[in-house]
TORTOR-529479 format. One line per 10 residues: number of its first residue (from 1); their letters; for each residue x, y, z of N, C-alpha, C. Coordinates in Angstrom, 3 decimals, padded with zeros to 6 digits. Example, Ala and Ser with C-alpha at 12.3 -4.5 7.8 and 13.67 -1.06 7.14 Angstrom:
REM residues 2
1> as> 013.190 -005.690 007.800 012.300 -004.500 007.800 013.200 -003.300 007.800; 012.850 -002.250 007.080 013.670 -001.060 007.140 012.900 000.030 007.870
REM end
This chain:
REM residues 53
1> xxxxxxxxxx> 103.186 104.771 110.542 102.171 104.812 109.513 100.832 104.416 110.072; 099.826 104.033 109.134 098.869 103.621 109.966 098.577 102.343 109.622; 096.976 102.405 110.384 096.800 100.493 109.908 096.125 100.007 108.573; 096.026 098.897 108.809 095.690 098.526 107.471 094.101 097.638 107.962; 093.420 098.159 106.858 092.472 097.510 107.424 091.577 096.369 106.710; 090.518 095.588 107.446 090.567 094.119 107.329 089.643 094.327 105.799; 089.877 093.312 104.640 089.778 092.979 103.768 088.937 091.889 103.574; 089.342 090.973 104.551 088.049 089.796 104.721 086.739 090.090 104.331; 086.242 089.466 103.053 084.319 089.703 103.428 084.266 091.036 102.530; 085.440 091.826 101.911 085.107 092.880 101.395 084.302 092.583 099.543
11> xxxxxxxxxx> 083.386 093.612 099.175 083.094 093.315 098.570 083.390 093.920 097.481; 083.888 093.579 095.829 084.827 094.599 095.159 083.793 094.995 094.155; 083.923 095.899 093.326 083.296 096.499 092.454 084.164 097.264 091.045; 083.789 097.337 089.874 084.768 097.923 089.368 084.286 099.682 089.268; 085.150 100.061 089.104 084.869 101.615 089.715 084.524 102.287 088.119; 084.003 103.606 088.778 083.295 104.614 087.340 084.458 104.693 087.158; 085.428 105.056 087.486 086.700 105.763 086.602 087.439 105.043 086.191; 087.300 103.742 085.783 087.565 102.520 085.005 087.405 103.256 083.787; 088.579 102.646 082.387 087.929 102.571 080.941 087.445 102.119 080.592; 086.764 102.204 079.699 085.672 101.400 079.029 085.909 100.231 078.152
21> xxxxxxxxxx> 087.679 100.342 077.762 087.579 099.479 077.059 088.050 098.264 077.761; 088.447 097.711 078.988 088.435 096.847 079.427 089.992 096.404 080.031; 090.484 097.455 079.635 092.459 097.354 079.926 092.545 097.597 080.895; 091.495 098.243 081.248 092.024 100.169 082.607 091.110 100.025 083.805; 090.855 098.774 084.345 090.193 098.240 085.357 090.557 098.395 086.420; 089.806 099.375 087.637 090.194 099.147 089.038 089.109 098.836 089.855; 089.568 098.112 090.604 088.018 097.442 091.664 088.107 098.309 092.684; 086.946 098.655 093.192 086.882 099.741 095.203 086.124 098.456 095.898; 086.233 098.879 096.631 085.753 097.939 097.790 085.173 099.180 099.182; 083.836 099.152 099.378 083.960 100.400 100.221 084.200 099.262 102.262
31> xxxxxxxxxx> 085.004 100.599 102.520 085.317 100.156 103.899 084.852 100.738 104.907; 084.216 101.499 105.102 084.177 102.484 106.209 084.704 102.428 107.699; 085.494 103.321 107.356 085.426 104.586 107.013 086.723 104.559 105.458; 087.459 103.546 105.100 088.087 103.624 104.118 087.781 103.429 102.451; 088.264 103.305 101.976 087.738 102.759 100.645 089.377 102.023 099.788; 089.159 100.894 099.569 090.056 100.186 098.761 090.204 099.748 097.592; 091.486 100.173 097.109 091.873 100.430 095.039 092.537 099.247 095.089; 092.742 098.316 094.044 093.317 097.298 093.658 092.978 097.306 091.701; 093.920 096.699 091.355 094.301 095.953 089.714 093.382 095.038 089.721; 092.123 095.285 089.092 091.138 094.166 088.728 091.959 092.611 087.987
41> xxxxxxxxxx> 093.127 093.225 087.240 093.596 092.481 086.743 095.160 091.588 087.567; 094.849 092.248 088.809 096.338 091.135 089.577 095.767 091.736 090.659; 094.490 091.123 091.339 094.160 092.148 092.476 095.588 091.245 094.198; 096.275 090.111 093.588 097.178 089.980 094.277 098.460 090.353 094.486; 098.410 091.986 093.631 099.634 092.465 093.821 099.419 093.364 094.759; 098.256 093.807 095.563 098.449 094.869 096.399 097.259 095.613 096.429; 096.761 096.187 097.500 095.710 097.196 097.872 096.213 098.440 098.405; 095.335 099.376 098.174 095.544 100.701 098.219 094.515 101.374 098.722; 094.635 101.543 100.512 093.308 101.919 101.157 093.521 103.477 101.798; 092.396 104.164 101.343 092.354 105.886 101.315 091.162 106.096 101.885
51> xxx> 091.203 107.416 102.871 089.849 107.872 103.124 088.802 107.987 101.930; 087.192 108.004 102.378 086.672 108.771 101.256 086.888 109.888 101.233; 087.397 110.515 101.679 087.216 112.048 101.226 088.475 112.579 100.562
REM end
């Protein structure tokens, strides 16, 4: 597989494609060259790092 990359220092944001009403929260974190998804609401269950493209 591949690697995982460093998280330290990252800075999170909640993303446009969040709902509005406040249930449906996901934070990005940009990495470059990756970008990282996490549960605003348990961001200690796990990250989910994808190219941008």
């Amino acid at each position: 597989m591949g690697t995982n990359p460093d998280l330290t220092g990252a800075t999170w944001r909640k993303s446009s494609y969040s709902g509005s009403s406040g249930g449906e929260c996901v934070e990005v974190a940009d990495l470059n060259p990756h970008i990282a998804i996490r549960d605003s609401k348990n961001p200690e269950a796990g990250t989910l790092a994808v190219t941008a493209r």
